[in-house]
ROFI-954530 format. One line per field, with one value per residue (C-alpha): y, x, z; residue number from 1; residue in one letter. Coordinates in pm, whole numbers, plus 50000, padded with zeros to 5 digits. Example, Ala and Ser with C-alpha at 12.3 -4.5 7.8 and 13.67 -1.06 7.14 Angstrom:
BEGIN
py 49550/49894;
px 51230/51367;
pz 50780/50714;
pos 1/2;
code A/S;
END
This chain:
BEGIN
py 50255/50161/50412/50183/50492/50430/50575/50887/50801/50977/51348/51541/51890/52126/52307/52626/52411/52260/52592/52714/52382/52516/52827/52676/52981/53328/53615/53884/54255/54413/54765/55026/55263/55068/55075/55501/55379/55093/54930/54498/54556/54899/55024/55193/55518/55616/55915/55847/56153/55905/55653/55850/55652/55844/55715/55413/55173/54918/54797/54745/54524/54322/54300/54197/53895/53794/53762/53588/53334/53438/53348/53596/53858/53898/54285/54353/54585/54651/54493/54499/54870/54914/55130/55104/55087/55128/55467/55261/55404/55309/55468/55758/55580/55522/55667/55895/56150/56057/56318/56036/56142/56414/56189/56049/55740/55363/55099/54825/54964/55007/54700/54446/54636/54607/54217/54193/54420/54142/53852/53739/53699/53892/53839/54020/54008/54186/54163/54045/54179/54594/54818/55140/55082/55243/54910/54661/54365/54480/54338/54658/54549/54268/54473/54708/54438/54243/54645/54638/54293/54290/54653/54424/54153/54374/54664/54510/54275/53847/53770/53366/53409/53555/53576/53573/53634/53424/53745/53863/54031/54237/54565/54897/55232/55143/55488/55647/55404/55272/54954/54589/54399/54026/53818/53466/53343/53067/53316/53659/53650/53446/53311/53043/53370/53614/53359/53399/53755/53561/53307/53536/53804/53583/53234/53108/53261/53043/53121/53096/53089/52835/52683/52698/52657/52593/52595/52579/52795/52596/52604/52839/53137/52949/52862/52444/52269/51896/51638/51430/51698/51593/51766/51631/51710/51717/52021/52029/52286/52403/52819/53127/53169/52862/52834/52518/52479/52510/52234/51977/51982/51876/51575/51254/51032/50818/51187/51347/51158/51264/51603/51892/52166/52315/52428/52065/51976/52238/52176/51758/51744/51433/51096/50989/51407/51391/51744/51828/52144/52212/52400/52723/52833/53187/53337/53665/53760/53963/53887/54130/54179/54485/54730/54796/54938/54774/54472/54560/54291/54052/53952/53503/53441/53248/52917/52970/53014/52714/52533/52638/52576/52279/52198/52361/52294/52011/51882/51937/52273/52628/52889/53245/53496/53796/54093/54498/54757/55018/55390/55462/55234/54982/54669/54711/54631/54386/54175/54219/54075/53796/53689/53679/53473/53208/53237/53152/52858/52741/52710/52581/52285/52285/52360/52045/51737/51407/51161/51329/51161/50830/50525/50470/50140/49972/49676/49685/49897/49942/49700/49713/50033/50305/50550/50474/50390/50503/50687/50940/51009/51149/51343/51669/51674/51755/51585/51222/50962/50618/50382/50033/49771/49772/49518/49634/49888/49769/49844/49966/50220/50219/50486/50327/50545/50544/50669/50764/51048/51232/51346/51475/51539/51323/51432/51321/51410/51235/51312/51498/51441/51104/51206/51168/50767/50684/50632/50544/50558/50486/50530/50297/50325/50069/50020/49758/49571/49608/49803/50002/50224/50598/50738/50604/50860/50897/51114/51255/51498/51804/51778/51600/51668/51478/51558/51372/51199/51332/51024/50845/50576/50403/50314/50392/50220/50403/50176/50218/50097/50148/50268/50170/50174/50145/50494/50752/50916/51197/51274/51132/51430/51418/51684/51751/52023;
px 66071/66082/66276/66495/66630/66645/66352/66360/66420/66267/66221/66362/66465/66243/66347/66476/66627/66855/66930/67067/67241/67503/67576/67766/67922/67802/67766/67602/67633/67586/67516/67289/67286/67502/67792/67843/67714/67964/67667/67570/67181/67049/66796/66547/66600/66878/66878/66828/67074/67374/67379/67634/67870/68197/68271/68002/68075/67827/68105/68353/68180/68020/68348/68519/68282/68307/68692/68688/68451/68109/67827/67600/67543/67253/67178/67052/66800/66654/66793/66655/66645/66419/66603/66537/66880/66579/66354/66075/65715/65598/65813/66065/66300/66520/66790/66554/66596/66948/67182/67399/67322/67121/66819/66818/67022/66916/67155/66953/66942/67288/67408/67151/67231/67621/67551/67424/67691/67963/67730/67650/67282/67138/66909/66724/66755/66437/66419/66078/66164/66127/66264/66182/65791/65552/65299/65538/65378/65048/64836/64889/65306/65260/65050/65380/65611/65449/65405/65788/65849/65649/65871/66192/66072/65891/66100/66450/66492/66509/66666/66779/66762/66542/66630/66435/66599/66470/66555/66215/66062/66234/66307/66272/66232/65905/65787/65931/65718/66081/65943/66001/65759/65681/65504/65407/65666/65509/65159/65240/65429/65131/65399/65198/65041/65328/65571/65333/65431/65763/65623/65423/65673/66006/65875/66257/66408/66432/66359/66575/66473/66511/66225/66293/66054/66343/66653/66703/66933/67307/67194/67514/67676/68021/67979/68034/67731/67702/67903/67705/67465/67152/66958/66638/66418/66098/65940/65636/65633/65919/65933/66161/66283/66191/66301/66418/66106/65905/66084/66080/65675/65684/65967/65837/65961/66200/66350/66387/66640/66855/66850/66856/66803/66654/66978/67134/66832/66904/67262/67274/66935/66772/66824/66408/66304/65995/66129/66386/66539/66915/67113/67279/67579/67610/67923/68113/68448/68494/68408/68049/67826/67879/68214/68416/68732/68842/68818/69034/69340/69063/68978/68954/69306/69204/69315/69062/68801/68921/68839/68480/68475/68523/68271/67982/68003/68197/67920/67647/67549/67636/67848/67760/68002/67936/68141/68056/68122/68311/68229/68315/68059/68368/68454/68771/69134/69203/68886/68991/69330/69174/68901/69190/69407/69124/69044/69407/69395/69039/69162/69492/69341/68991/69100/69263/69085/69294/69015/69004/69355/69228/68997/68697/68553/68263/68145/67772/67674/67252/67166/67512/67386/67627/67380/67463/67842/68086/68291/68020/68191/68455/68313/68263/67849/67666/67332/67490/67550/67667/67389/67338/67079/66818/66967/67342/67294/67705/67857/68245/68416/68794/68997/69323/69585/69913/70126/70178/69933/69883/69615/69436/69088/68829/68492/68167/67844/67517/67230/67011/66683/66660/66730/67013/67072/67383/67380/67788/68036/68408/68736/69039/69394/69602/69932/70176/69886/69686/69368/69395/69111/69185/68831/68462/68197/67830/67624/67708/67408/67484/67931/68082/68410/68636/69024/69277/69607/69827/69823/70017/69842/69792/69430/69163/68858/68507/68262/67889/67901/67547/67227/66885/66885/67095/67328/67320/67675/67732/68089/68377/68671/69023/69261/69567/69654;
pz 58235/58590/58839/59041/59263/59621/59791/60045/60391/60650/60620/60330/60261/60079/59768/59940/60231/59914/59807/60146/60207/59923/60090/60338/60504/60493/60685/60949/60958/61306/61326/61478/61742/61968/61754/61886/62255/62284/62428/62323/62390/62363/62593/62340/62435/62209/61976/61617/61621/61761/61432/61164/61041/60910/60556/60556/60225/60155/59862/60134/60359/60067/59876/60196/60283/59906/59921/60278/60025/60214/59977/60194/60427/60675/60806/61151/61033/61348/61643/62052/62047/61818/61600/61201/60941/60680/60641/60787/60708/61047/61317/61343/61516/61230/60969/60825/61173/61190/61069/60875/60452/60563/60674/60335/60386/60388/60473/60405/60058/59999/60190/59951/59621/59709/59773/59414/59303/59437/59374/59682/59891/60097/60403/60657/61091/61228/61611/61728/62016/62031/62355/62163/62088/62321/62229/62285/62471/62318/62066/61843/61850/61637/61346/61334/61358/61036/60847/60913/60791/60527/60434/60408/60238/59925/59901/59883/59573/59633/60024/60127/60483/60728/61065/61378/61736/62053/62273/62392/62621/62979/63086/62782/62700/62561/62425/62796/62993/63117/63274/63208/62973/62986/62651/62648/62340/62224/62164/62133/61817/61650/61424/61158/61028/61073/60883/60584/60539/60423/60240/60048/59988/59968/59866/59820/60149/60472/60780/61124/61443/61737/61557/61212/60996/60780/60952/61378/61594/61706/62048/62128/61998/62008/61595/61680/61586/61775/61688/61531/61440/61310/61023/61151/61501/61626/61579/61805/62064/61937/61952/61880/62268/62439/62776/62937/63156/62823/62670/62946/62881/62563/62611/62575/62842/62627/62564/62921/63019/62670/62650/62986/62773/62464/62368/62385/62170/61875/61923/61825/61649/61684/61469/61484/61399/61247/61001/60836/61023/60953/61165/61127/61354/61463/61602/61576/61470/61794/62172/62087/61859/61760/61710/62022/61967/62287/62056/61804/61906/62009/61653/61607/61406/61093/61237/61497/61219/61025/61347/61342/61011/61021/61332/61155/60784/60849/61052/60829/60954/60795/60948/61023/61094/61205/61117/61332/61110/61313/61331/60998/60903/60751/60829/61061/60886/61159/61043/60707/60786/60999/60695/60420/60623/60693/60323/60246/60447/60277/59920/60046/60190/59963/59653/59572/59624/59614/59548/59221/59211/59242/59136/59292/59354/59553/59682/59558/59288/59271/58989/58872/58707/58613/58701/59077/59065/59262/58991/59069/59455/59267/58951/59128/58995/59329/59128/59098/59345/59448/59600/59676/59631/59931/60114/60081/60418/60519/60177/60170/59931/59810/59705/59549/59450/59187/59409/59849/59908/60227/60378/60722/60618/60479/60335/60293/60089/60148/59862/60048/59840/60013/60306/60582/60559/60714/61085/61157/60902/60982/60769/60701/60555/60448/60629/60467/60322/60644/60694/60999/61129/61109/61208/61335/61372/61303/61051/60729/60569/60376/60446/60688/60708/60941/61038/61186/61220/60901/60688/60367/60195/59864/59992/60166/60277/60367/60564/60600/60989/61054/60808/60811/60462/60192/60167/59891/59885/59631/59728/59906/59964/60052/60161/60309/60529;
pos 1/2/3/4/5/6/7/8/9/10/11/12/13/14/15/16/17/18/19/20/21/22/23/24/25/26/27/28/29/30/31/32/33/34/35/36/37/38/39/40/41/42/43/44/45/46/47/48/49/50/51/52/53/54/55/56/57/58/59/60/61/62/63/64/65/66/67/68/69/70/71/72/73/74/75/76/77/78/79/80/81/82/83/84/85/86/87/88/89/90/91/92/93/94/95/96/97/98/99/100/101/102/103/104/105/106/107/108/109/110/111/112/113/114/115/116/117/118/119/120/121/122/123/124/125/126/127/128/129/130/131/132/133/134/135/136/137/138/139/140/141/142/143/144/145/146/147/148/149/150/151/152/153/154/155/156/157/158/159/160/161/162/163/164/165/166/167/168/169/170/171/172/173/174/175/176/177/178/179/180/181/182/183/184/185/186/187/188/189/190/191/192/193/194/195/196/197/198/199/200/201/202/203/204/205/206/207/208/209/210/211/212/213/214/215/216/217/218/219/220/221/222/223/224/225/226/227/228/229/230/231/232/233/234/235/236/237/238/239/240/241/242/243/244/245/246/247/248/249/250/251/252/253/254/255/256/257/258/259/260/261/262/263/264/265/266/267/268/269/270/271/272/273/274/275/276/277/278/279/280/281/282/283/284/285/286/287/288/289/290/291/292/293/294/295/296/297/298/299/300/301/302/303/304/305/306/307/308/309/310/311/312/313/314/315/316/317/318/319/320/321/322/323/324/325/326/327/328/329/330/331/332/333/334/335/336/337/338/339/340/341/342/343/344/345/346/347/348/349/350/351/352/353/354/355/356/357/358/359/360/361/362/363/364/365/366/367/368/369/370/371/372/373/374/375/376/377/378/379/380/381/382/383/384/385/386/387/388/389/390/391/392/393/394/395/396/397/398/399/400/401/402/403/404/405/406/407/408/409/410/411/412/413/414/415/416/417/418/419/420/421/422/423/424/425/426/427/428/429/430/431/432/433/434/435/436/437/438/439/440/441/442/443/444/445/446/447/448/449/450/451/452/453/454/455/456/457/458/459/460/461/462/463/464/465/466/467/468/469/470/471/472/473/474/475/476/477/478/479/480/481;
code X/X/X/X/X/X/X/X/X/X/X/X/X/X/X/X/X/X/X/X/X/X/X/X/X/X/X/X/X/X/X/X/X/X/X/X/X/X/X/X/X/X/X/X/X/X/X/X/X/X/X/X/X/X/X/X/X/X/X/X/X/X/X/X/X/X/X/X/X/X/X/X/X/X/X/X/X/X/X/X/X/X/X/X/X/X/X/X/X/X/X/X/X/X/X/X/X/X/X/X/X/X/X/X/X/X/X/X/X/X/X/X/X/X/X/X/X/X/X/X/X/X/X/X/X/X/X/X/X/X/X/X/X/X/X/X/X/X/X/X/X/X/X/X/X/X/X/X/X/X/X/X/X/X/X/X/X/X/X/X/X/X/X/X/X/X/X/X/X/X/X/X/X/X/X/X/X/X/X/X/X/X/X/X/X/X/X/X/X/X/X/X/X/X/X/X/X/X/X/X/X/X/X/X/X/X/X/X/X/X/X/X/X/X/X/X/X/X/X/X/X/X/X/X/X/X/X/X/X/X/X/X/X/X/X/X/X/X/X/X/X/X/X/X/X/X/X/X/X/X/X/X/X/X/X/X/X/X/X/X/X/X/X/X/X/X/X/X/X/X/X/X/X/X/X/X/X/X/X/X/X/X/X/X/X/X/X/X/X/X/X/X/X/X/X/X/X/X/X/X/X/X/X/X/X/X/X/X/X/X/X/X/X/X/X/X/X/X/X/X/X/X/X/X/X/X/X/X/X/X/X/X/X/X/X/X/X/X/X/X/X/X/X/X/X/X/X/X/X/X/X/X/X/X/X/X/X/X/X/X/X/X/X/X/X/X/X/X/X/X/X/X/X/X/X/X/X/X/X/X/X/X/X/X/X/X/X/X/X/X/X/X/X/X/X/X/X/X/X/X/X/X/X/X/X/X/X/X/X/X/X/X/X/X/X/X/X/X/X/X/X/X/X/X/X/X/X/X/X/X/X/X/X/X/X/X/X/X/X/X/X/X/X/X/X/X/X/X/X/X/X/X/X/X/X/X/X/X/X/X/X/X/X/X/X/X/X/X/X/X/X/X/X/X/X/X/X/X/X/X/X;
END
């Protein structure tokens, strides 16, 4: 039998691209020697003697990001300083010579088996960058870093994420030599062989940096990905770090005059990418990184996290939170308080979708085939879809309904195995028997998720503006606020 599906267009997301896709929002764990020096960036001189949490509880912090609705957490293993959350074979500059369980302790341990304990992933930040390491700088760096890596990615069950920091390079302890280091970033690192380590070790986990391979920094550490934000990009010369002067070398000319920085780049993507690479948008809970008690009335209030909800997952991206454990090795009451409250407000206005409510119709149907209709927007199956014959790329969707509904946010689900297809979409409401147009905006990809003017209606139009192809929706959402 003949497959009449629509065929891929462009590039397409790899199997564990799809898997991360449906994570949506998870989160990151902060925590090493600067938590007891109230310090952002430690120098690499601190005491493994320092780090000894109170009354650390992995269950805590993993039960708390599964009831804020986190479907992961990421642990700063090592961070800048150098200093090791796991009894590292390698160095000494780690738990094992703290005085926290006697020496004995591993938090990487307890944090990932307290993820599976709660059902939710786990994932590993390793700092390329090392202030601590006598050889930093050095050829013999790198052989430690990828001993250490390879540590994390054998020794602690399945991870989804890995997650590589563009901060390298500068002033460090470096073993006492207290002087500053400088690395070419695009060479040092060597990264199409260090990245194997991962893809030997953790064949399902992606990997972040500013330069994927699988998924790209935001560009900022506000949490707001671009708007539109684009799931694809041009790769080449991308590089964990890359500085603006780096990135103007490797612009084409039809692309100088579009984007000023590398930032601006990872932060809108870019509609004729040659890769899929999906961005992921980091942002903390607190002004820092790590726990300040200075910081403990400076928490985001859970409509502020809606709000970047809804401008990273809502835009196609995913949204990483980042929440310190304080000195008691806990996450802090007032981040507890801040998470259930945004939680709250996520099944308030998620949990009931209205289009469920409603009948679905098109205007083209692909070969008039039920396979592709547009009862599928609406049957809450992530694997089906709506699509069009090849040369229906201006198609238009109707949601009628039996009675006034309200809503303020409308959602959007492109199929991703063929690819991000919809250039401009906009949406219309009817107003005594009139269509008027309540939103126009481009790109769809994994969610899009648009709010707006608070809304009644008995129908509601969605129109394919702009596609080179014919689209491939698998949901259209409704909520109300």
């Amino acid at each position: 039998m003949t497959d009449i599906s629509p065929a891929p267009y462009g590039p397409t997301p790899s199997p564990r691209q799809l898997a991360w896709h449906k994570r949506e929002y998870y989160g990151f764990i902060h925590f090493t020697t600067n938590t007891f020096t109230d310090k952002e960036w430690g120098y690499g001189d601190e005491s493994p003697e320092i780090f000894n949490p109170s009354d650390f509880d992995a269950d805590q912090i993993a039960s708390t990001a599964a009831k804020a609705g986190m479907t992961g957490l990421i642990l700063t293993c090592k961070h800048h300083d150098g200093f090791c959350l796991w009894p590292s074979k390698y160095t000494e500059h780690s738990v094992k010579n703290s005085p926290w369980r006697d020496g004995k302790g591993d938090v990487v341990r307890e944090i990932s088996d307290a993820c599976r304990r709660h059902d939710i992933g786990f994932g590993v930040y390793l700092s390329p960058w090392d202030r601590n390491h006598a050889e930093y700088g050095r050829p013999a760096y790198i052989e430690y870093f990828r001993n250490q890596l390879h540590e994390l990615t054998t020794e602690y069950g399945e991870l989804f994420e890995v997650w590589f920091d563009g901060a390298n390079g500068g002033d460090g302890y470096y073993g006492g030599a207290n002087e500053t280091r400088s690395i070419d970033r695009s060479t040092y690192y060597d990264w199409e062989h260090t990245r194997e380590i991962v893809r030997r070790n953790q064949p399902n986990a992606v990997m972040f940096s500013d330069a994927g391979p699988d998924i790209r920094w935001v560009g900022n550490e506000k949490g707001i990905a671009g708007d539109p934000c684009w799931s694809t990009i041009d790769q080449d010369g991308l590089f964990p770090g890359i500085d603006k002067a780096s990135f103007k070398t490797r612009l084409n000319d039809d692309m100088v005059d579009a984007w000023d920085s590398p930032n601006d780049y990872l932060n809108a993507g870019d509609r004729q990418g040659t890769v899929w690479l999906p961005t992921e948008c980091d942002v903390s809970i607190r002004p820092g990184w790590f726990y300040h008690a200075t910081e403990d009335d400076k928490v985001r209030t859970p409509d502020n996290l809606l709000d970047l909800y809804l401008k990273s997952v809502g835009r196609g991206a995913s949204l990483l939170v980042n929440l310190p454990p304080d000195r008691r090795g806990l996450i802090h009451e007032s981040d507890v308080a801040s998470l259930h409250g945004f939680r709250q407000r996520l099944d308030a206005i998620f949990g009931n979708d209205l289009a469920q409510d409603a009948q679905c119709t098109a205007s083209n149907t692909r070969a008039g085939h039920q396979r592709f209709a547009a009862a599928n927007l609406i049957d809450g199956n992530p694997e089906t879809y709506w699509s069009t014959d090849d040369d229906a790329k201006a198609p238009e969707l109707i949601l009628e309904f039996s009675q006034p509904t309200t809503f303020s946010v409308v959602g959007l689900r492109e199929f991703l195995p063929l690819g991000q297809r919809i250039t401009r979409f906009a949406v219309d409401v009817d107003r005594d028997d009139e269509w008027s147009e309540w939103c126009s905006t481009e790109a769809v990809g994994c969610r899009r998720l648009v709010r707006g003017e608070r809304c009644t209606t008995t129908r509601l139009r969605v129109r394919v503006v702009d596609a080179p192809v014919c689209p491939a929706l698998s949901a259209l959402e409704l909520y109300s606020e």
